[in-house]
C-alpha positions in Angstrom: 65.6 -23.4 78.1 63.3 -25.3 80.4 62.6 -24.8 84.1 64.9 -27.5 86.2 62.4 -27.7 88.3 58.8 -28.0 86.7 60.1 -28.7 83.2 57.3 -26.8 81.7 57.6 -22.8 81.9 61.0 -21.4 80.2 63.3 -20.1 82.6 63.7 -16.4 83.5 66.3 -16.3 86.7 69.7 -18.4 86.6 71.8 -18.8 89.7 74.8 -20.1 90.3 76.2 -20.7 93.3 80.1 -21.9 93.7 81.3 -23.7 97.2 84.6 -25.8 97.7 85.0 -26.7 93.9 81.6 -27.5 93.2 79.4 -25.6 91.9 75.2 -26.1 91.6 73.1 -24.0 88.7 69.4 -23.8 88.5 67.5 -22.6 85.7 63.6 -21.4 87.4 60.8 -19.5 85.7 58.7 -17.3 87.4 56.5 -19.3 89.2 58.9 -21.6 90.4 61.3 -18.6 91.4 58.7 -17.0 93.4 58.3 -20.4 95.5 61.8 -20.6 96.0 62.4 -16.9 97.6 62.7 -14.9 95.1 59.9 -12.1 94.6 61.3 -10.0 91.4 59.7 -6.4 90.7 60.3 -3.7 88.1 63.9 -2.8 89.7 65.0 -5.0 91.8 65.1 -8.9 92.9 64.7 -10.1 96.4 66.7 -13.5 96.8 66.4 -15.4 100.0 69.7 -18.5 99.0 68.9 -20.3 102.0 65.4 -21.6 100.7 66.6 -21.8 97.1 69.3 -24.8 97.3 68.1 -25.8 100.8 66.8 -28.8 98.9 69.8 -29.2 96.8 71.7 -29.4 99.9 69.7 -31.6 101.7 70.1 -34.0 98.9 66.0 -34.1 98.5 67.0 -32.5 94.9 69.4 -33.0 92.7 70.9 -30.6 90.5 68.9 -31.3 87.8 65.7 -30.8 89.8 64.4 -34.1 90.6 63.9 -35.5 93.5 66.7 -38.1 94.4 65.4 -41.4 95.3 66.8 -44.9 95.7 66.7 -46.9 91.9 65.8 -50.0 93.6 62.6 -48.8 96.4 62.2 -45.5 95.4 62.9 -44.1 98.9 64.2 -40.6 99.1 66.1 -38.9 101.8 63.4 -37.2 103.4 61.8 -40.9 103.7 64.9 -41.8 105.5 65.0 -38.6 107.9 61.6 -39.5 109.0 61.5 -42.8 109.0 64.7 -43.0 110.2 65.2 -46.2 108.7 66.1 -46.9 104.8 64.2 -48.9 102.6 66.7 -51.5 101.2 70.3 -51.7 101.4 71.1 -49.7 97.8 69.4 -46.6 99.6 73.1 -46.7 101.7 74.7 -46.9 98.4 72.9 -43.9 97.1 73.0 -41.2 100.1 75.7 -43.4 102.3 76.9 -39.6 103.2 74.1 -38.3 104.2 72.8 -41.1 106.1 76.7 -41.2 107.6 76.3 -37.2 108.7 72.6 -38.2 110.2 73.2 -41.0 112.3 77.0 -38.8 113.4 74.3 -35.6 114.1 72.7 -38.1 116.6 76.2 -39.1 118.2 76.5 -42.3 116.6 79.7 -43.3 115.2 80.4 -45.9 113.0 83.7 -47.4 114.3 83.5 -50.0 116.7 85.8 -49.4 119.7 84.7 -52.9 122.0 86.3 -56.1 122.6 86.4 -59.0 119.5 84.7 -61.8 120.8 86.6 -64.8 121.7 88.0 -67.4 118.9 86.0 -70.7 119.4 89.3 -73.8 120.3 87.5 -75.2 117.1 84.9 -74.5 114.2 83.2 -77.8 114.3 80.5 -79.2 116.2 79.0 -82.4 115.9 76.2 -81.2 113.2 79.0 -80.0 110.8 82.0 -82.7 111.3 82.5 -84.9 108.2 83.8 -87.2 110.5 80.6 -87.5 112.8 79.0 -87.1 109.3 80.6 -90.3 108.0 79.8 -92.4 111.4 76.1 -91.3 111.3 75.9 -92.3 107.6 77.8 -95.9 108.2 75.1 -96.3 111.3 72.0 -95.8 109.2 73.1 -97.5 106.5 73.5 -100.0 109.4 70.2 -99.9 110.3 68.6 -99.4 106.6 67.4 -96.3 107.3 68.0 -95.4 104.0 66.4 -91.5 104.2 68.6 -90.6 106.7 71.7 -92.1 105.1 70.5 -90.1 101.9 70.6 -86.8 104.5 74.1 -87.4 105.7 75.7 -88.4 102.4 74.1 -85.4 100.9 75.6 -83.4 104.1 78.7 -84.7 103.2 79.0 -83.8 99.6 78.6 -80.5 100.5 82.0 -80.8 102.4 83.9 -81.3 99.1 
């Protein structure tokens, strides 16, 4: 079996570790082991967990290994943290509750709490009302402008 995390050397150590019905287990060799916290000897194994999923749990890694990026930019979380921005809007789709917990960390909530603004006593203005549309067309047919009567009737097919 492979390392998950350079996918070259075999792995030596495997750890699981089990939290609220999940669980997350990583195959490391050596080298990659010895990065991670872990300094083995003869008798014993030194394990420091807090470095070993730290990236798991930031959601840089994923289980597998690799480092989670958006499919569509290629941004990863740690371009989001520092950045603080995302790179498109499929990088909410892909760490929405991370990004949720970060923006929350900073005392931003996401439910708006204000007044709605005012509805409008009607939707139409002069630029949008087929009947103002229908009287501009009859006047410059009127006057054989014949581009601008092209304009409204085209403005007014897009009514129907």
């Amino acid at each position: 079996m492979k390392c998950d995390v350079c996918r070259e050397r075999p792995a030596v150590i495997f750890v699981q570790q089990v939290s609220r019905g999940s669980s997350i287990e990583l195959h490391l060799c050596e080298t990659c082991a010895r990065e991670r916290g872990f300094s083995t000897t003869e008798n014993k194994i030194d394990v420091s967990l807090g470095g070993l999923f730290s990236d798991i749990l930031d959601g840089t890694v994923d289980a597998s290994g690799r480092v989670a990026a958006c499919p569509v930019c290629g941004y990863t979380l740690s371009d989001i943290k520092k950045h603080r921005k995302a790179g498109c809007a499929d990088c909410y789709r892909q760490f929405g509750a991370e990004i949720i917990s970060l923006l929350r960390r900073d005392g931003i909530e996401l439910s708006y709490t204000g007044e709605l603004p005012a509805k409008p006593d009607t939707f139409r203005t002069p630029s949008v009302d087929p009947e103002n549309l229908r009287k501009e067309l009859a006047r410059a047919i009127e006057q054989e402008d014949y581009e601008m009567a092209a304009y409204y009737r085209d403005r007014l097919r897009g009514f129907k």
